[in-house]
C-alpha positions in Angstrom: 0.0 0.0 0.0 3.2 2.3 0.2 2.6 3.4 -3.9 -1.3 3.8 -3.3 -2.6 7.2 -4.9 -3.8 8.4 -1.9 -5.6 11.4 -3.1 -7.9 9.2 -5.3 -8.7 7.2 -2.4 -9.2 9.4 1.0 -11.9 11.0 -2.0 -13.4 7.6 -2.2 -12.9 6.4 1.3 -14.8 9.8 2.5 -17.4 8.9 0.0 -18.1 5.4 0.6 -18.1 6.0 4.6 -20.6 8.9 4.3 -22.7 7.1 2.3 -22.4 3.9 4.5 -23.1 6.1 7.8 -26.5 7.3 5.9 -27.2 3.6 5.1 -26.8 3.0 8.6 -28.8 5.7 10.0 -31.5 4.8 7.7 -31.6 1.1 8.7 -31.2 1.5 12.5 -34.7 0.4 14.1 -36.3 4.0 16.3 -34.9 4.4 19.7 -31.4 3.3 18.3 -28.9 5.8 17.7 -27.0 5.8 14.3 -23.0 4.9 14.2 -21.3 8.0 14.7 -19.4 9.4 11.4 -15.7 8.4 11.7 -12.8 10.4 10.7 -11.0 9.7 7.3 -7.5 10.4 7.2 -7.1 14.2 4.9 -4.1 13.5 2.1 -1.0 14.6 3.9 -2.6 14.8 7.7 -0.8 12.7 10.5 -2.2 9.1 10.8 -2.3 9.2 14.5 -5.1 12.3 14.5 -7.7 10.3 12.0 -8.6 6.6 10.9 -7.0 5.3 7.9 -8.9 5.1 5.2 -9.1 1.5 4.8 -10.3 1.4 8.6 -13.1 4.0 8.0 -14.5 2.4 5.5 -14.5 -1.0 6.9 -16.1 0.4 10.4 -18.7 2.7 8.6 -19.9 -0.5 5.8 -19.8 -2.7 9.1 -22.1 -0.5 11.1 -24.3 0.1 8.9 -24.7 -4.1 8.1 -24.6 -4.4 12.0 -27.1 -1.3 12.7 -29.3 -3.6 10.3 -29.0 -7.1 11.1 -29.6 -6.0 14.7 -33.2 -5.2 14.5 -34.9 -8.4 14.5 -32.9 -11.0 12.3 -35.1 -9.7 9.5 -33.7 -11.6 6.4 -34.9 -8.8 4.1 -32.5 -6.7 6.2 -29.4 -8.5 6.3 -29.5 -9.3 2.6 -29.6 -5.2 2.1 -26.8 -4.8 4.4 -25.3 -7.4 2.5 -26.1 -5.9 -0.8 -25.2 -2.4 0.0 -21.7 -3.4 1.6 -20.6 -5.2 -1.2 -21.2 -3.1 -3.5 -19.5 0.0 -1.5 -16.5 -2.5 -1.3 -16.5 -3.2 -5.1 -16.3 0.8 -5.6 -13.4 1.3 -3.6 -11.6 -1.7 -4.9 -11.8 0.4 -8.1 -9.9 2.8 -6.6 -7.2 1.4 -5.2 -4.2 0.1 -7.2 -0.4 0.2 -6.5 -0.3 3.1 -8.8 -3.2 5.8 -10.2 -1.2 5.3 -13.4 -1.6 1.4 -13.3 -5.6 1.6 -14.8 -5.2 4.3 -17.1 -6.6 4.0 -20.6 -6.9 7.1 -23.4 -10.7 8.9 -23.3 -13.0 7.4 -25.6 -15.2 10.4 -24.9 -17.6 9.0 -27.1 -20.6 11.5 -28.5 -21.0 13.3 -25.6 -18.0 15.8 -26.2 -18.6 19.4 -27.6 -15.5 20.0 -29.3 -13.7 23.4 -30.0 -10.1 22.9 -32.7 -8.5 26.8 -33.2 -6.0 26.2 -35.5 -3.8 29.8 -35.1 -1.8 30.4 -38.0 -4.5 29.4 -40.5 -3.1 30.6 -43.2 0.6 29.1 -42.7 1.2 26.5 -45.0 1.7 24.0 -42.2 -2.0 24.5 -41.5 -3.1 24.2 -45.2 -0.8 21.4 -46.1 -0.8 19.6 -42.8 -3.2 20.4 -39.8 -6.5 20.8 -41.5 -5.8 17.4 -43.9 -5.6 16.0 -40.4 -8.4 16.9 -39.1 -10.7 15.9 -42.3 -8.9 12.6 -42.1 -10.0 12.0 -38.5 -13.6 13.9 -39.4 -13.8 11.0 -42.1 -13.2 8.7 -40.7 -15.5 9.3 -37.3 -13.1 10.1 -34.8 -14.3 13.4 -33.9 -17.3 14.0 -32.1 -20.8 15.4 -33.8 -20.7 18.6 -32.2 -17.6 20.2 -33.3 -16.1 23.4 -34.5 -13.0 24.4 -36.3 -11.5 28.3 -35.6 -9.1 29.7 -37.6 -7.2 32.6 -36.3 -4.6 34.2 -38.0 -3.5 37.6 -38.6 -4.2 37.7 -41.9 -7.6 39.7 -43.7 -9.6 37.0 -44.6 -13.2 35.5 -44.4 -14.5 32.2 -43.6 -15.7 31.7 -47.0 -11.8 32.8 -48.2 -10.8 29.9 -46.3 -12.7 27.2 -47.2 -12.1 27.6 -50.8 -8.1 28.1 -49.7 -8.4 24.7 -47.7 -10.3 22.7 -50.6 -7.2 21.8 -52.8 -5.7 19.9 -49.8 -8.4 18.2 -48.6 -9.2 14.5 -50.0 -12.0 15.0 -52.9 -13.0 11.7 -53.1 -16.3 12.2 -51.1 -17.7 15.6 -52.0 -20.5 15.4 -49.5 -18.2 14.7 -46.8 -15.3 17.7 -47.8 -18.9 19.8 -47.6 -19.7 18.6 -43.7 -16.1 19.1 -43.1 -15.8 22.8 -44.5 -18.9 23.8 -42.5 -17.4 23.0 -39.7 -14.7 26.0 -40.1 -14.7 29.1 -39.6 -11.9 31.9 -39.9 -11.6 34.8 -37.2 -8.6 37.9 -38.0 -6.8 38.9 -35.0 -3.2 40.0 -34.0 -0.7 37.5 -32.0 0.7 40.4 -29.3 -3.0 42.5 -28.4 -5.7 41.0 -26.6 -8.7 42.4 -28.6 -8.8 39.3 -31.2 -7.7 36.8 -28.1 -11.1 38.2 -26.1 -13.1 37.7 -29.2 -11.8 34.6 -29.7 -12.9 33.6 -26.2 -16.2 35.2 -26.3 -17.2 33.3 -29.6 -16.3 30.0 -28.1 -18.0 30.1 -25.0 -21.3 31.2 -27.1 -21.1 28.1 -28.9 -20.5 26.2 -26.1 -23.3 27.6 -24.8 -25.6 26.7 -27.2 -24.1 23.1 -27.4 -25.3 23.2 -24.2 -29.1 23.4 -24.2 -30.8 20.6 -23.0 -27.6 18.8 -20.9 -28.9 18.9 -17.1 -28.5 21.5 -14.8 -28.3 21.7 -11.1 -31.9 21.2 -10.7 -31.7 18.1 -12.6 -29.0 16.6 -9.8 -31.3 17.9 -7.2 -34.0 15.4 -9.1 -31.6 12.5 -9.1 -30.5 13.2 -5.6 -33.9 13.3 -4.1 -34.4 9.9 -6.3 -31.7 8.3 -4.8 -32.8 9.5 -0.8 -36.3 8.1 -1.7 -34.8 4.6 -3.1 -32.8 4.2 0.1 -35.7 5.2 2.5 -38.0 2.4 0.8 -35.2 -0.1 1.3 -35.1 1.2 5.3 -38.6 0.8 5.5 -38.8 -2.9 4.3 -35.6 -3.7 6.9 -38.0 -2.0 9.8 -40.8 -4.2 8.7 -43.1 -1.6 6.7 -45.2 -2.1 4.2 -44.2 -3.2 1.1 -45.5 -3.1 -2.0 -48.0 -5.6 -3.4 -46.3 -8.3 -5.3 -42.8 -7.3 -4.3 -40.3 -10.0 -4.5 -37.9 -10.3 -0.8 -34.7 -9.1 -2.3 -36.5 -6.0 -3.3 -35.2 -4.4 0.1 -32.1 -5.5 -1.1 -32.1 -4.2 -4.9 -33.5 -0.9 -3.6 -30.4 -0.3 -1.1 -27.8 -1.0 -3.8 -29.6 1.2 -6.3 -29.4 3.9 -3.3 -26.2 3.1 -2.6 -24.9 3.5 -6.6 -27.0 6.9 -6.7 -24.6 8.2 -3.9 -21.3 6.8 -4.2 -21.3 7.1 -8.6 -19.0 10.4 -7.9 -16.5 7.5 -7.8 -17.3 6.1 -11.4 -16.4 9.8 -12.6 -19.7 10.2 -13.7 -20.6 13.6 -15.5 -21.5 16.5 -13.6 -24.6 18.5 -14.6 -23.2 20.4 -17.1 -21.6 18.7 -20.4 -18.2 17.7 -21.5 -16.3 20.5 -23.6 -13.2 20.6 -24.7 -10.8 23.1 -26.2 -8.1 22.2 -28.7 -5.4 24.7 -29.6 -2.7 23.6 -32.5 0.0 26.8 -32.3 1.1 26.3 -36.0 3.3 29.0 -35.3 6.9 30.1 -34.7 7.7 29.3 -31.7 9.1 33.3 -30.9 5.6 34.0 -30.6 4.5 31.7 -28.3 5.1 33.3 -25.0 2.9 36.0 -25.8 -0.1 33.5 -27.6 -0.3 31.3 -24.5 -0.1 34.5 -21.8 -3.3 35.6 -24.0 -5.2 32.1 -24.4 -4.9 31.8 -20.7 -6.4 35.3 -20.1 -9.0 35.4 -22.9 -9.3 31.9 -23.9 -9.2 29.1 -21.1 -12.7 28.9 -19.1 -15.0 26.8 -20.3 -18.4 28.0 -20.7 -20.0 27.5 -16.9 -16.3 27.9 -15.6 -13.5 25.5 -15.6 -10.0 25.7 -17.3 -10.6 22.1 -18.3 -7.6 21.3 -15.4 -4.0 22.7 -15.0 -5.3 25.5 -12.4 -8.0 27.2 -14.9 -10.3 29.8 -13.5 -12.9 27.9 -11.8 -15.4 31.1 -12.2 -18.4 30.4 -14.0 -19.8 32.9 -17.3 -23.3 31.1 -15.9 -25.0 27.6 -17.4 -23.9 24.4 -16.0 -20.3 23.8 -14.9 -18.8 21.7 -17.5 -19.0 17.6 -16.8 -15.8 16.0 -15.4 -13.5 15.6 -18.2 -14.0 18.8 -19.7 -10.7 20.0 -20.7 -8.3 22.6 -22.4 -5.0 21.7 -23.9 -2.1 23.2 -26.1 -0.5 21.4 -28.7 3.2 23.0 -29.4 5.3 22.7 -32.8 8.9 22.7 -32.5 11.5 24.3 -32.9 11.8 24.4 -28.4 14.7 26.8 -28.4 18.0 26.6 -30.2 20.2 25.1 -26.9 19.7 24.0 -23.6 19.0 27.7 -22.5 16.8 29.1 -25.0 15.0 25.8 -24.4 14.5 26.4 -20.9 13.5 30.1 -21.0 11.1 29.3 -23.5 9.5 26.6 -21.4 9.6 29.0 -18.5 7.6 31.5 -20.1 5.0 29.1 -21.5 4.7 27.3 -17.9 3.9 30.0 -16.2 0.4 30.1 -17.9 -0.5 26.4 -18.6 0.8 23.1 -16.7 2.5 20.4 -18.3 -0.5 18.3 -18.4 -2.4 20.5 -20.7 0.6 20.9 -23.0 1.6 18.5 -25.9 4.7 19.5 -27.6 4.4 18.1 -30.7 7.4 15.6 -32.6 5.7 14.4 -35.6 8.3 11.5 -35.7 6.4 9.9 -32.6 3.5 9.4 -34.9 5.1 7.1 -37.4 3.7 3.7 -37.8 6.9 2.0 -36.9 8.8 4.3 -34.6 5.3 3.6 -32.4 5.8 0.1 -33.2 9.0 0.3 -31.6 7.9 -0.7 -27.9 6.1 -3.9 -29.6 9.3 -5.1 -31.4 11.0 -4.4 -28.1 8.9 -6.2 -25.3 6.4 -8.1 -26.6 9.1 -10.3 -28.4 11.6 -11.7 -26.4 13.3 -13.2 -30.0 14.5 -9.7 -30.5 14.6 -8.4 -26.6 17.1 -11.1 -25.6 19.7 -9.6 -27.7 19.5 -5.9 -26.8 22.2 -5.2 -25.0 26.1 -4.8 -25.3 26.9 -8.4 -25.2 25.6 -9.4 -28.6 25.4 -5.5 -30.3 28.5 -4.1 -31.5 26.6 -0.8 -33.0 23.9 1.1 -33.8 23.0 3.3 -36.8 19.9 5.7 -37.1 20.3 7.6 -40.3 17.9 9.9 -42.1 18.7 10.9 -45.1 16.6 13.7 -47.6 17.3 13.7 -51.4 17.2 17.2 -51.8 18.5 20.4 -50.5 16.8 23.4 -49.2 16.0 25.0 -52.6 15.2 28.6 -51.7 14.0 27.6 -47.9 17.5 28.1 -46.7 16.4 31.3 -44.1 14.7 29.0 -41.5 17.5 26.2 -42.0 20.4 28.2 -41.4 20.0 29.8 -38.8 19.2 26.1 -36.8 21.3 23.6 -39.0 20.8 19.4 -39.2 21.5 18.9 -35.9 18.9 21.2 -34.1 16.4 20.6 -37.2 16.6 17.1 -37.1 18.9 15.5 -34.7 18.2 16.9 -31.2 14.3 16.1 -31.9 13.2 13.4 -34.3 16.7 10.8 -34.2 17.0 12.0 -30.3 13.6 10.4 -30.0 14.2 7.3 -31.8 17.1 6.6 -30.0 15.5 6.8 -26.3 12.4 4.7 -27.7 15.5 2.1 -29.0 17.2 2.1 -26.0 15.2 2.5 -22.7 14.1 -0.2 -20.5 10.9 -1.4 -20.0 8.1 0.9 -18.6 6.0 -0.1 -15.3 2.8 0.5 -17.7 1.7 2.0 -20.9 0.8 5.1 -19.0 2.1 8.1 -21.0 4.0 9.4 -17.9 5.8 5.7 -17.0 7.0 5.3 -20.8 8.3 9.0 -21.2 9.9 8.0 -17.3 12.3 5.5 -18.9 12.9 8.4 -21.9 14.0 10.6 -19.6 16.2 7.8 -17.8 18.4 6.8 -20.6 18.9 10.2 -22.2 20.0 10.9 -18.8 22.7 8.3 -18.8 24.3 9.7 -22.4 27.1 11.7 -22.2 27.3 14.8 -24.1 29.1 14.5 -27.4 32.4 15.7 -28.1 34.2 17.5 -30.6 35.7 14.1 -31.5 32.5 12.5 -32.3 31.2 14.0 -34.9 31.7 14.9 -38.7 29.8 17.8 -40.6 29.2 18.2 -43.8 27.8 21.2 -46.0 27.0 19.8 -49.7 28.2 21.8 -52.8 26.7 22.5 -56.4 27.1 18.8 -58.6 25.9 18.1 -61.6 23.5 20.6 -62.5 22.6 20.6 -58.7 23.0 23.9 -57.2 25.0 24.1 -53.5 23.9 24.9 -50.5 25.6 28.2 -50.4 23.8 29.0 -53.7 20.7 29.1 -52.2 20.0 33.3 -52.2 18.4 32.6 -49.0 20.9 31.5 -47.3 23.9 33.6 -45.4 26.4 34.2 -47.7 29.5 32.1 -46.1 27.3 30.3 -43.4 29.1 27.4 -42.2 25.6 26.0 -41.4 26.2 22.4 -41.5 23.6 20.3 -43.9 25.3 16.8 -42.8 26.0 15.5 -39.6 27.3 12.2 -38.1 27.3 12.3 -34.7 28.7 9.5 -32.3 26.9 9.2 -28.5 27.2 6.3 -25.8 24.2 5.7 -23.3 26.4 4.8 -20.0 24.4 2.1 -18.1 24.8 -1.3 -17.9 23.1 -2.6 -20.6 24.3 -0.3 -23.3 28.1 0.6 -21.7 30.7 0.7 -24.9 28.3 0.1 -27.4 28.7 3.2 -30.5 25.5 4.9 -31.6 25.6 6.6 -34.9 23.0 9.3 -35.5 23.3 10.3 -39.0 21.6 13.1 -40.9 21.8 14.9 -44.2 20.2 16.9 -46.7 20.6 16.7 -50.7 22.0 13.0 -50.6 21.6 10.2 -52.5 18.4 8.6 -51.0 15.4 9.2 -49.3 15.5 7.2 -46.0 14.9 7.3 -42.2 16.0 3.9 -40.3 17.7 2.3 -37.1 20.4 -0.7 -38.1 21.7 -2.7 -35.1 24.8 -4.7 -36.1 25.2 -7.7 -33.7 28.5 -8.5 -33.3 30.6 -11.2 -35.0 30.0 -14.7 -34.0 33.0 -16.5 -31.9 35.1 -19.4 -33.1 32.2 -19.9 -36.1 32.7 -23.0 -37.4 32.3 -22.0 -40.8 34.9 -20.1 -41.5 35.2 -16.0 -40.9 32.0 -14.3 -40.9 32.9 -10.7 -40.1 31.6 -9.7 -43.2 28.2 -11.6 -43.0 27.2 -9.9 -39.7 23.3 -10.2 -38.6 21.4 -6.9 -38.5 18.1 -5.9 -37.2 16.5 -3.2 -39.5 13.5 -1.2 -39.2 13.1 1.4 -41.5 10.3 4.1 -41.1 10.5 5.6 -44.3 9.8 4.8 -47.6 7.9 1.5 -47.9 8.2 0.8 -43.9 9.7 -2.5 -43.1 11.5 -4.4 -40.1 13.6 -7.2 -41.9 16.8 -9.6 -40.0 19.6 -10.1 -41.8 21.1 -13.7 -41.4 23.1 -16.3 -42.7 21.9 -19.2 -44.5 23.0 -22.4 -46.6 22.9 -21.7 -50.0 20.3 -23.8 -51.7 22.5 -26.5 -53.6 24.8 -29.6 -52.9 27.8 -27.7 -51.4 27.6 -26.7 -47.8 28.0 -22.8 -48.6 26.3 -20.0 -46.8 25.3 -16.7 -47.8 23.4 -13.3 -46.1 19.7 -13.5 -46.4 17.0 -11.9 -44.9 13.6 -12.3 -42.6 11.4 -9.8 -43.6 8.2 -8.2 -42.7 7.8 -5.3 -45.7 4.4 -3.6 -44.7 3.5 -2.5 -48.3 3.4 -6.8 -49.0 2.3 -7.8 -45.2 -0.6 -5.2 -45.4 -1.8 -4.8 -48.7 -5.0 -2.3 -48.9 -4.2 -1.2 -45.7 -3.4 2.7 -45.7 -1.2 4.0 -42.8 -2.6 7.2 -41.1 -0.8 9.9 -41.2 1.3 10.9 -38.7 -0.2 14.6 -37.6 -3.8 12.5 -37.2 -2.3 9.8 -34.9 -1.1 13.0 -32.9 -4.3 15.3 -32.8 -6.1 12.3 -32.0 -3.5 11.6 -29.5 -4.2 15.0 -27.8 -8.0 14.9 -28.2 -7.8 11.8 -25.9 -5.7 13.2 -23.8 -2.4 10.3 -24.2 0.8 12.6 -23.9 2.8 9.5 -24.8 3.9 10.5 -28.4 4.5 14.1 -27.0 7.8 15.6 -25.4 7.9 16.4 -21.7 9.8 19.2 -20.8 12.3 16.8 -18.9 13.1 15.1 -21.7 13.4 18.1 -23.8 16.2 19.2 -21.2 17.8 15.9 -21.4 18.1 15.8 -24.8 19.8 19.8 -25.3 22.0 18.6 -22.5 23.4 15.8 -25.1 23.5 18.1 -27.9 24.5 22.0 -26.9 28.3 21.8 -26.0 28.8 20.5 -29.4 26.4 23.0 -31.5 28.0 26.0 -29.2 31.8 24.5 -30.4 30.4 24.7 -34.0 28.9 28.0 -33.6 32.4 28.9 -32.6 34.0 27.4 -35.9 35.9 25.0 -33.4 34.3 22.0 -35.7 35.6 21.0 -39.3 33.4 21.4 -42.2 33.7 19.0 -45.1 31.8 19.9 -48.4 30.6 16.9 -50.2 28.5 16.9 -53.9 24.9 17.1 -53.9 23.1 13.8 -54.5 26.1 11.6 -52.9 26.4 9.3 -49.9 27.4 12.3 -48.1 31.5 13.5 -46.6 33.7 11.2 -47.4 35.2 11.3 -43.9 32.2 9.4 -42.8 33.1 6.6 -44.1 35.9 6.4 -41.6 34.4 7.3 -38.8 31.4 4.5 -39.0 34.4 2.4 -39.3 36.0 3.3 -36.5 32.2 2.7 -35.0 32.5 -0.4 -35.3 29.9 -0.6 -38.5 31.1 -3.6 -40.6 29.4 -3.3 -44.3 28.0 -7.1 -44.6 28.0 -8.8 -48.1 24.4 -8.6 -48.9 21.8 -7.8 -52.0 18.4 -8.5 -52.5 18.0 -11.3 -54.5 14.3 -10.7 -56.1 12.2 -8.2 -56.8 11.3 -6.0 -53.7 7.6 -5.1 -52.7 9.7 -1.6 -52.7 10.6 -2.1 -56.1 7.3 -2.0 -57.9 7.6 -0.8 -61.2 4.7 1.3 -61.4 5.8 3.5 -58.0 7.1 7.0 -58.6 11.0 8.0 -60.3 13.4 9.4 -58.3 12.5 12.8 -60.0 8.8 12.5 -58.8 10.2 11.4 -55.4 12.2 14.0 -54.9 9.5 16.7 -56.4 6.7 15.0 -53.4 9.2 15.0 -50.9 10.1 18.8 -51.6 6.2 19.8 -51.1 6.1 17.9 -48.0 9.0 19.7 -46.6 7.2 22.8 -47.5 4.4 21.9 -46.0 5.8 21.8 -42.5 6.7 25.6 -42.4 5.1 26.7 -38.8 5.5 30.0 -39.7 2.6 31.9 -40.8 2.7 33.0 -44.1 6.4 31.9 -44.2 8.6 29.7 -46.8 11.0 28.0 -44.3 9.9 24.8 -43.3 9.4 24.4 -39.3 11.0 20.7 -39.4 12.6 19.3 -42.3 12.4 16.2 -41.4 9.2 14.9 -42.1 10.4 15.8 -45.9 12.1 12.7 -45.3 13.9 11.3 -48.0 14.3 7.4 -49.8 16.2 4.9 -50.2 17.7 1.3 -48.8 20.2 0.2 -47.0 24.0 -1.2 -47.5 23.5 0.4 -50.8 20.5 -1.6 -52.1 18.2 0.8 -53.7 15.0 0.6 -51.7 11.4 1.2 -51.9 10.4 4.9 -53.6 7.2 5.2 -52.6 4.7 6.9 -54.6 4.3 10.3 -55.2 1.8 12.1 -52.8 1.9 9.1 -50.1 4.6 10.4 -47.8 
């Protein structure tokens, strides 16, 4: 009982021993006093002043069954007794666990929600291109509720008809009818970022649609109704334990059914049952640059948080009400936060500061785009549900790890965003730094968002920062017909921005201790990719001769064509006893054919409107990740770092090679033998790849109205591995 949630249950224990002192009073025969009310232990107050809670509830339940039994041996009132204390029992035993986090499962919410989306910076491309074809997906598809509104606030002069017809391109034409429903649904509102005139608009128009949401939903007289209810089933049930009439034709349990339907009226505070009021809920996507955002969420908290009735839908929101019913438990208001967080560890931290002084870390969900890919989510499966692979992962049998993201372009007149951040902080410190932890952290108590992002935190924790040592950069130069990076007119003329990066970390614990991890990076190279490679190391005193160069590896590659496939050896079919490398593979586009993959961005919205922070970044491990990265970004600020150019569409520095090496990578003697699901002939050329992936990095520009992406990486580029040629995917289906 040391880890119980002790909150949760002194609510319930108080609860469960009022209600079992009213059962008590009720039953007790006239001229018999009623069980005095005992004393629950307050969260926090000295045991040895109050009861425990545990005891309370047991000597309040027992009274009442005694006060009830006692008046005659009346069976009709033992078996209510009976009836109500069980059932009081089986509430509080669904309260108490080891942990609150041990029973926790994402809302459903079901129909009931009204739903408010503002989307500020509506008229950013990340919003066209990316947040709104979100949210039609999920509207599609059913997974957001009836009642539901879409804002758009922006600072540009535009109406809500302007932006309908501006969102229509990008929005999935196939069902007219549906696009329709959709676009009704949203609405456009002009208003400045730094004044709170438009923020106090903003707030007034949702609450009046909140309130008319709300006719109908029951108010305070309508608990008053149900209260009464309840008293009057629990008075007949004390009348037929007293001996009073009952009704004609009642069965002898109805005393019985009567007291547990009493006792479910009063204690159903513990099943978190609405309040009188609805459920509302307020969704704000910031798809903004983050220099603003100090000054959006002081406003949004002032102007924008109470719910209509009052409530800041948690995180210490003004309880006041505007009037109507308070909003039904679960109500809630949260933030959902693009990155760039900061440029280094500081910037990082002052911006957090100045956004947590207006809203909690609960009701923030910092968004990493990368966490909603199909198979960097699928990488706690691969890791604990299947002890085939989870035996292996750790230093004695892996000799290195590589998680490489390559793009097959280069910024190509988006250079102002990306040089003043570079591949490290645009890609690196975020989306690989991610990866990594989700690779290497141990298992989590539970699948509660909070015990997961725990073991995050842990093994970024143990990683040392990287040194000038490990690491080689790389800035890519004009090649055949390609134009270099410094060619770009919107880039600094000079800038040693680096557009490659290899960078060499070691998690120090126990089970990773000496083993190299590679994060690699790089723009206008020869392949679109993004995958982890773990190398196992060579097998001892093999039998068959040396097999350093036939190594098995574990790949999972996220992007293009996902896959997880095992390299192995194998006999070679034939009479001689030769071997060769072969592989076990699970390629989803074969594996799952018809099956369409959501898109990242609705995994995440969905994510947030169900309230599961597990695919978001905490702040801790946002700190924990700058900690790894911002002595080496400050030594290349400096110039302290080399810079090696390298030609656009190539494998990247040459340098590189030498340093995996010296990794401990080992290039394995391996092809694919047959065609590759990957390698359909009808999927897109390299020139339409490239030409999708481009839009897509466009598309994730935060800024409003801007034409620097906010985060390069979900441009993503293609490609294999070990120099196979993989999987372009089709054009459009990024």
């Amino acid at each position: 009982m040391s880890r119980l949630a002790s909150k949760d249950l002194d609510t319930a224990a108080r609860e469960i021993a009022n209600a079992a002192a009213a059962a008590a009073a009720g039953l007790a025969p006239p001229g018999i006093a009623p069980p005095p009310p005992v004393a629950v232990a307050k969260p926090g107050a000295s045991m040895q002043s109050a009861v425990p809670p545990a005891v309370a509830i047991g000597a309040a339940v027992g009274a009442a069954a005694a006060g009830a039994a006692g008046v005659d041996g009346n069976a009709h009132a033992v078996a209510a007794a009976a009836a109500t204390q069980q059932l009081l029992y089986e509430q509080l035993l669904e309260h108490v666990c080891p942990s609150a986090r041990d029973e926790w499962k994402a809302d459903s919410f079901g129909g009931n929600l009204r739903l408010s989306i503002v989307v500020l910076g509506a008229s950013g491309d990340l919003a066209k291109k990316k947040t709104y074809p979100a949210l039609y997906q999920l509207f599609k598809k059913g997974f957001l509720p009836r009642r539901l509104q879409i804002v758009g606030y922006a600072r540009s002069r535009m109406s809500t008809p302007e932006l309908r017809e501006r969102l229509r391109g990008y929005l999935d034409t196939g069902d007219c009818e549906c696009v329709e429903q959709f676009l009704n649904a949203c609405s456009y509102m002009h208003g400045e970022y730094d004044a709170a005139e438009g923020y106090e608009r903003l707030g007034t128009e949702l609450s009046a649609w909140e309130a008319q949401m709300s006719v109908g939903t029951p108010t305070k007289a309508h608990l008053a109704a149900a209260t009464a209810a309840a008293q009057a089933a629990l008075a007949q049930a004390a009348a037929g334990a007293n001996g009073g009439a009952q009704a004609v034709g009642s069965p002898p349990g109805v005393a019985a059914a009567a007291a547990a339907a009493a006792a479910a009226a009063v204690g159903s505070g513990l099943h978190g049952a609405a309040g009188p009021g609805p459920r509302l809920g307020r969704l704000f996507y910031l798809a903004l640059p983050p220099v603003v955002y100090p000054q959006v969420c002081e406003h949004l908290r002032n102007h924008c948080a109470t719910l209509f009735g009052g409530g800041g839908g948690g995180g210490g929101g003004d309880r006041g009400g505007r009037g109507g019913a308070q909003p039904a438990q679960g109500s809630f208001v949260r933030l959902i936060l693009e990155k760039p967080f900061g440029s280094d560890l500081a910037s990082s931290e002052a911006l957090a500061n100045s956004i947590g002084a207006h809203w909690p870390e609960e009701q923030l969900y910092r968004i990493d785009h990368y966490l909603g890919k199909e198979l960097v989510q699928n990488m706690l499966m691969l890791r604990f549900a299947n002890p085939i692979f989870s035996a292996f992962f750790n230093r004695h049998y892996i000799s290195n790890i590589q998680i490489t993201f390559k793009e097959p372009f280069g910024t190509e007149g988006r250079g102002g965003y990306f040089d003043s951040y570079g591949i490290i902080r645009d890609v690196i410190q975020n989306h690989l730094a991610q990866v990594l932890a989700l690779l290497t952290m141990e298992a989590p108590v539970s699948l509660h968002p909070d015990d997961i992002r725990d073991e995050k935190v842990k093994v970024l924790r143990c990683i040392a920062p990287a040194g000038l040592g490990d690491c080689v950069l790389g800035q890519y130069v004009a090649d055949k017909g390609q134009p270099g990076y410094l060619d770009d007119p919107t880039v600094h003329p000079g800038s040693r921005t680096p557009t490659f990066a290899a960078v060499r970390v070691f998690v120090r614990n126990e089970r990773w201790d000496g083993v190299p991890i590679v994060i690699k990076a790089g723009k206008a190279l020869n392949e679109r990719l993004a995958a982890v490679r773990i190398q196992l190391r060579t097998p001892p005193a093999s039998i068959f001769g040396p097999l350093d160069h036939m190594r098995n590896e574990l790949v999972v590659r996220f992007q293009p064509g996902e896959a997880i496939y095992a390299k192995m050896v194998v006999k070679k079919p034939g009479l001689e006893m030769d071997f060769e490398m072969s592989e076990l593979d699970l390629s989803y586009p074969e594996r799952y054919k018809g099956v369409v993959i959501p898109d990242a961005y609705e995994r995440l919205i969905l994510d947030c409107i169900r309230g599961d922070q597990q695919h978001f970044v905490r702040r801790d491990e946002l700190r924990a990740a700058w900690a790894i990265f911002t002595p080496l970004l400050h030594a290349i600020d400096a110039g302290a770092v080399p810079l090696h150019p390298y030609p656009y569409g190539s494998r990247g520095p040459a340098a590189v090679d030498g340093f995996i090496t010296d990794s401990g990578y080992v290039r394995t003697e391996y092809s694919w033998q047959q065609a590759h699901p990957s390698h359909h002939p009808q999927m897109s050329t390299p020139a339409q790849l490239a030409a999708a992936a481009r839009e897509a990095a466009a598309a994730r520009d935060a800024a409003s109205g801007a034409a620097a992406p906010q985060g390069a990486a979900a441009a993503s580029g293609s490609g294999g591995a070990d120099g196979v040629s993989s999987a372009p995917t089709p054009a459009g289906k990024l």
